[in-house]
N, C-alpha and C positions, 0 to 999 in steps of 0.2 A: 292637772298640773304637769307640765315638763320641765324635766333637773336634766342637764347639762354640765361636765364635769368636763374642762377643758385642763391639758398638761402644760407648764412651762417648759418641758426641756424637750428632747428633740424624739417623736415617734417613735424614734428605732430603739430609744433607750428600755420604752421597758419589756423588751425582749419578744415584742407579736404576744398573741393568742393566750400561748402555751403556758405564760408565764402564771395567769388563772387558777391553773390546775391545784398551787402550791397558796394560793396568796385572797383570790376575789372571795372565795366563798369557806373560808376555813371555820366559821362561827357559824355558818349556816347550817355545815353538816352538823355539829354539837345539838344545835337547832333541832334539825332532822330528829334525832335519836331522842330527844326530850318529849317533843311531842307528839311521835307518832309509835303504834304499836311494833311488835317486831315483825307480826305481818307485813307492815311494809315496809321493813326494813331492806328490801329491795329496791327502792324509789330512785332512781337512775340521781347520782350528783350532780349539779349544776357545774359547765365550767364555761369557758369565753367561747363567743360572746353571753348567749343564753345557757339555754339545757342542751346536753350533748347528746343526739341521737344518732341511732345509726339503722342503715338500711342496704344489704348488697345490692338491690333491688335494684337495678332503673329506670323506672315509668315515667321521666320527662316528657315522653308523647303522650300519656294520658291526663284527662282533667283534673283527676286527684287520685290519690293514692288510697284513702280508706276517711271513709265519714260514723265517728264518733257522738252519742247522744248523751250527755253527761246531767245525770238529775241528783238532787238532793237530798238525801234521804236521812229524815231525823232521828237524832242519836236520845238516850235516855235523860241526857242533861240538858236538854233543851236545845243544844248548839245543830247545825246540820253538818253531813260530811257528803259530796260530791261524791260519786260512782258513777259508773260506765252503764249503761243498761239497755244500750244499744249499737252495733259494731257493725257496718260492711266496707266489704267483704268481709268477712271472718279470718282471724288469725289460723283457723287449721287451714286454710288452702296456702299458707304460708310452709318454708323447713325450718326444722326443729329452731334452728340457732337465731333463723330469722325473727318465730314467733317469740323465742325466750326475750330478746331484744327488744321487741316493739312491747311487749307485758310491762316492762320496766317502762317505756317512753310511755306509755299511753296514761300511766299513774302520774307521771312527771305534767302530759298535757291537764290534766286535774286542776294543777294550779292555774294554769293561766284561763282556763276557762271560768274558774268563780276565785280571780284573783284577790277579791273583799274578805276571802277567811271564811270562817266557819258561820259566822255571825249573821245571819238572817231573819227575817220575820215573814211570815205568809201573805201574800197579795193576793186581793181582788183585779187591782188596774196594774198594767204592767209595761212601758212603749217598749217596744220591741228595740234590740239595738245590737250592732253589729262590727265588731273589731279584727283586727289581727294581730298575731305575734310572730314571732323569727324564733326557728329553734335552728341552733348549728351543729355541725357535724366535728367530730372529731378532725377531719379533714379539710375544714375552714367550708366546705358548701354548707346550703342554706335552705332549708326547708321552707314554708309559709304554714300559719294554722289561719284558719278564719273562722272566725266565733259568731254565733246568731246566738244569741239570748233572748226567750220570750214565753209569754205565758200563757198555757196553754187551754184553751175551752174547759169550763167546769164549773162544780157550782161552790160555794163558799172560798174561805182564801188560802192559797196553796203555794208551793214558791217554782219559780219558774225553771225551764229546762234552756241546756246549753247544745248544741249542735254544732261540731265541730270539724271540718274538712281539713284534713292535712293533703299540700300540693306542692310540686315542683315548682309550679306556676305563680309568679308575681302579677297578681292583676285582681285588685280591691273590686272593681267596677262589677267586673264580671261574674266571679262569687257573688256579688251580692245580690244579682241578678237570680244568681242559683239559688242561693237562699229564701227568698221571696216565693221561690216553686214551693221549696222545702216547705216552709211556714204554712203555706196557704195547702198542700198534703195533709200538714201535720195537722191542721185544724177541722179536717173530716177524719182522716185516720193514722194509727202510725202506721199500718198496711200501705199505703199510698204514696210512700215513701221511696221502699225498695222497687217499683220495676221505673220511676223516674231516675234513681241513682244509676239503676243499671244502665238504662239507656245512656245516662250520660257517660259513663266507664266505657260503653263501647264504641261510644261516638269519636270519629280520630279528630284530634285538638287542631284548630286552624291556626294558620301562620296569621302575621300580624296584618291586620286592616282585614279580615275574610271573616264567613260567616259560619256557624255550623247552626244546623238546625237538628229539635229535637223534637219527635213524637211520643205524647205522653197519655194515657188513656186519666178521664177523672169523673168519677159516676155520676148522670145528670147533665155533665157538659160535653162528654163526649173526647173524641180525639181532639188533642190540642197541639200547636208544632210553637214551641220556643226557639227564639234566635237568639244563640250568643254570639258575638262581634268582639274581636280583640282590635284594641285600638291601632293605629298604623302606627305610632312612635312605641314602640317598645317598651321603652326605657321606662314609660308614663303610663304604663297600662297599670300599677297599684300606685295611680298620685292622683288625689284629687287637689288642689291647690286651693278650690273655694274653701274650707275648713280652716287652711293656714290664715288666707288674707282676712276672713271672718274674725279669728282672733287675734290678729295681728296687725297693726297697721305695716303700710311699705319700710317707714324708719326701723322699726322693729323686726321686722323682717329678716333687713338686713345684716340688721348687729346678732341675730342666733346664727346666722350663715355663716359671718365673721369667725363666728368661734367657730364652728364645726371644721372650717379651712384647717384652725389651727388647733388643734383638742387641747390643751394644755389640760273612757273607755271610747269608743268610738272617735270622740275629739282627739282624744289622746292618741293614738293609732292611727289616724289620720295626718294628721299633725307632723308627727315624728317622721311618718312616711315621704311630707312632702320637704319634709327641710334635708333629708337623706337623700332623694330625687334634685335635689336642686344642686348638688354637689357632680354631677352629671359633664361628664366621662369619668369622674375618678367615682369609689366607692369608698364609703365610712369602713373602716377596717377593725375599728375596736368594738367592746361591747357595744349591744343594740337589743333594747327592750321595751318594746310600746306599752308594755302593762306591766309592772311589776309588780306580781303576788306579793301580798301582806309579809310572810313567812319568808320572803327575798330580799324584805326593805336593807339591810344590812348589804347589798351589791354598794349603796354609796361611797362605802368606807373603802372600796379596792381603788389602789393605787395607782389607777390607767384612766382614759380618759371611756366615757360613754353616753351615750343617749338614751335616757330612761322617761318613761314616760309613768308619772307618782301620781296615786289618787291625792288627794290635797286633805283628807286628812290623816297625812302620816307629814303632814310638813314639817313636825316636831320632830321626829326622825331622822332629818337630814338638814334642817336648816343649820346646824353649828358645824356644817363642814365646812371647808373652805377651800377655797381654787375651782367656784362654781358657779354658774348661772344657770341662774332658778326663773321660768318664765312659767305666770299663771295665766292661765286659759280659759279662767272662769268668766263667763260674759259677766259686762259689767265690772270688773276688779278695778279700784281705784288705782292700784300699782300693777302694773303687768310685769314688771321687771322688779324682783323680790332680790334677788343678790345679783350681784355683776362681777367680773375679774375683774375691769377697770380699765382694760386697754382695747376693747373693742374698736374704740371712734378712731386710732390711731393706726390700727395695721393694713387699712387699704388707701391709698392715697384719693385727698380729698374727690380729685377728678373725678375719678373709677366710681368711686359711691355718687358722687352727680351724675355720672353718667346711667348706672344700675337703677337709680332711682327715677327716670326718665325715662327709661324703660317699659318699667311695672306702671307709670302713670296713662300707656296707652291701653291697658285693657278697660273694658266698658265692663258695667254692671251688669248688664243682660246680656253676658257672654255666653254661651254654652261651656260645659268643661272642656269639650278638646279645643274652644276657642282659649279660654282662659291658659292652659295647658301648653297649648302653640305660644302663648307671650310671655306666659312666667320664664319658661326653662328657655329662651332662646335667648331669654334678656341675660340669662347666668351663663347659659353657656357662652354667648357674644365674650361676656369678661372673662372667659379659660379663653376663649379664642384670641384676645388682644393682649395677653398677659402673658401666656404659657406654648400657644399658639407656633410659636418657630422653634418646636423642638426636632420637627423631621430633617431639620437643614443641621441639626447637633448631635445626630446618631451617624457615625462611621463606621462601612464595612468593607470589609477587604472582597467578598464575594457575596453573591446572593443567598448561597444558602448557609455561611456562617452566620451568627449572632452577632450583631450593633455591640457600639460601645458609648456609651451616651457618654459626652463633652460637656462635663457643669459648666465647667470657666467660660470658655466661648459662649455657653446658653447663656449665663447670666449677664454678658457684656452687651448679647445682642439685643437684648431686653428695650422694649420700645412701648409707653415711653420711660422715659429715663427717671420719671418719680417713681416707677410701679417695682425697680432692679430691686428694693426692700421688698416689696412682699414677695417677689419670686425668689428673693434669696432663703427668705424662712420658709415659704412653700414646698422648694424641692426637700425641706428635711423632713418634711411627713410624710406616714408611712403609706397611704395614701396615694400620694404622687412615686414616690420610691417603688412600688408594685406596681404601678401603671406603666413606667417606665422600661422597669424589667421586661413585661410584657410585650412592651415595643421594640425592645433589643430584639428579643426572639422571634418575631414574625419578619419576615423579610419586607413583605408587603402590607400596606396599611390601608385599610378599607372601616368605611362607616359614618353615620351622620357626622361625628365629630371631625374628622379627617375632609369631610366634602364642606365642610363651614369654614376649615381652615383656608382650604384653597380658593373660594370662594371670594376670602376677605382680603388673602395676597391677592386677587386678580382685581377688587375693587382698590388697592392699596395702589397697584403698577396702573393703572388706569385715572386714579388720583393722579400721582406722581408724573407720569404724560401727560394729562391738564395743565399742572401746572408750569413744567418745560415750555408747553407750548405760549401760554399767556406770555410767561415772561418774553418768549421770542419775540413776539408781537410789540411788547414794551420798548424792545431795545430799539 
């Protein structure tokens, strides 16, 4: 299940991020201290978007930062408690202040890898499955975790292990590629593990569309060389889009898009990743939670808008809030749309939604993902292109290397076409568009997919518009 919790009033109202600290999670901590010993009474607090971690570190050019083995270990009341039981690198090749830091995060990653609680029974059969979460920074950056849960060779029924990769790196595909090494390690040994991690830690990360390859020793098969491949669109290296359209038809689609515009486990994660992708040049700025642990279900009650993605049964939990859309994911559901705001059908003009939905009707079924992937996001981004699209002709600078001063009035007047001036009018007051914005004042120069689409559609626009000059000459 994913809950969506959209704002009436205007982004900037409730004060960014920060405002968290005092307000999202204030029952949680009471939480904290009830149920857990004072051993852990160190367990880093939750604040906007997710959990607040920090790191001075910056391994951006490596594949990940440290890979985490989190197993279950049974407690005397029957229930299990999650633990760490396996760590690389190691926290001593870290300093002191670093390692004190990451002790605390690595308790906090706990939850999101057995976000179902304590509550387990031992398996025989177990499908292997594979998610992500968002942990942020004090400093609004954004970590990735990626989670593989599965169960491991043995004999009678035992409950399975989680393995966990924390990375700089946005890219669902490719962990999961990595994972799949992991797995098939971990089912001769957990020895077979560390000199694949390492190679990978040493290997330098390739830029986008390149290959790297890796040599891996595995007893009986010998040397083996894996190729991992980062997608050439960036943006869409953690989107798979087949999981959305899967549970979602295009109508539906569109109406969770609608909201996310305006905010007023595997599926799940998936899901959430690709509706946050489809938002593409802007970025979701408020909470962002693909799995919310049991012990977090209470993030519903905070007062800002976010993207949670809720096991379905905690739907008792959150269905009596209100100013929400609650979209179920469950194949088969007779309702997929459980609660609505009510104003979805109304905040994008009827055209734009005909046209959006014309779009997404040219991908084929037997698409490949980066084909699928090329039609979804080009179809969404076409409408930031024809909507928001002439905002470079509404930043004025006195020199090149002072900062722009973006012109609402004039943006909004030049707005084309003339039914779309409402949504661009409420658009620019999310917060959203307001940081992208800012971002464009300060760059003198504007480079990137986005920017080469624009110009692109002004040149088919001035090329339109000489056609048509010309016919009419011809008439006269």
């Amino acid at each position: 299940m994913t809950c969506a919790k959209m704002s009436k009033e205007r982004d900037a109202g409730d004060h960014g991020p920060m405002k968290l600290f005092t307000t999202m999670f204030s029952s949680l901590q009471e939480k904290f201290h009830r149920d857990r010993s004072d051993r852990d009474s160190t367990l880093p607090r939750p604040t906007a978007p997710a959990l607040v971690v920090t790191s001075a570190q910056n391994q951006s050019h490596l594949f990940f930062e440290y890979l985490v083995v989190v197993s279950l270990r049974k407690k005397r009341e029957g229930t299990y408690e999650p633990q760490i039981t396996y760590q690389f690198p190691k926290l001593a090749n870290m300093r002191r202040s670093q390692r004190e830091e990451e002790e605390k995060s690595l308790k906090a990653i706990l939850l999101f890898c057995f976000p179902e609680g304590v509550n387990w029974a031992p398996l025989t059969e177990y499908a292997s499955e594979t998610f992500s979460f968002v942990l942020t920074e004090v400093d609004g950056s954004r970590r990735n975790g990626y989670c593989r849960r599965l169960l491991v060779n043995g004999q009678g029924a035992r409950p399975p292990e989680a393995y966990c990769i924390i990375s700089q790196v946005a890219c669902f595909g490719l962990f999961s590629k990595i994972f799949d090494e992991v797995e098939k390690r971990r089912q001769i040994s957990m020895a077979m593990i560390y000199p694949f991690m390492q190679s990978l830690r040493e290997a330098p990360f390739p830029a986008p569309g390149n290959t790297v390859k890796i040599k891996s020793f595995i007893p009986e098969s010998g040397t083996e060389v894996i190729s991992l491949t980062r997608p050439l669109d960036s943006w869409l290296e953690h989107v798979d889009f087949r999981t959305l359209f899967r549970c979602l038809t295009d109508e539906e689609v569109l109406r969770v898009y609608i909201c996310t515009c305006f905010p007023s486990y595997s599926t799940l994660s998936q899901v959430l990743h690709a509706v946050a992708a489809l938002l593409y040049p802007f970025t979701w700025q408020h909470t962002f939670i693909s799995i919310v642990p049991s012990v977090l279900i209470d993030v519903v009650m905070a007062p800002t808008p976010y993207l949670l993605g809720v096991q379905k049964n905690k739907l008792d939990d959150i269905i009596d809030q209100s100013d929400m859309l609650i979209v179920d994911l469950t194949e088969g559901a007779e309702n997929t749309f459980i609660t609505c705001i009510g104003d979805e059908s109304t905040i994008l003009p009827e055209k734009l939604q005909e046209e959006l939905l014309q779009a997404l009707c040219c991908r084929k079924d037997n698409s490949t993902s980066e084909e699928l992937n090329k039609v979804v996001s080009e179809a969404f981004l076409s409408f930031f292109v024809k909507t928001v699209g002439h905002f470079p002709s509404h930043v004025k600078r006195r020199s090149g290397v002072q900062p722009g001063v973006f012109q609402i009035n004039s943006f909004c007047k030049a707005s084309e076409p003339k039914a779309s001036r409402q949504f661009v009018k409420r658009f620019i007051q999310t917060q959203m568009f307001d940081l992208f914005i800012q971002e464009v004042e300060r760059q003198p120069t504007q480079e990137g997919f986005f920017h080469q689409k624009i110009a692109e559609y002004q040149q088919s626009k001035k090329k339109e518009k000489a056609k048509r000059g010309w016919v009419r000459g011809l008439v006269v």
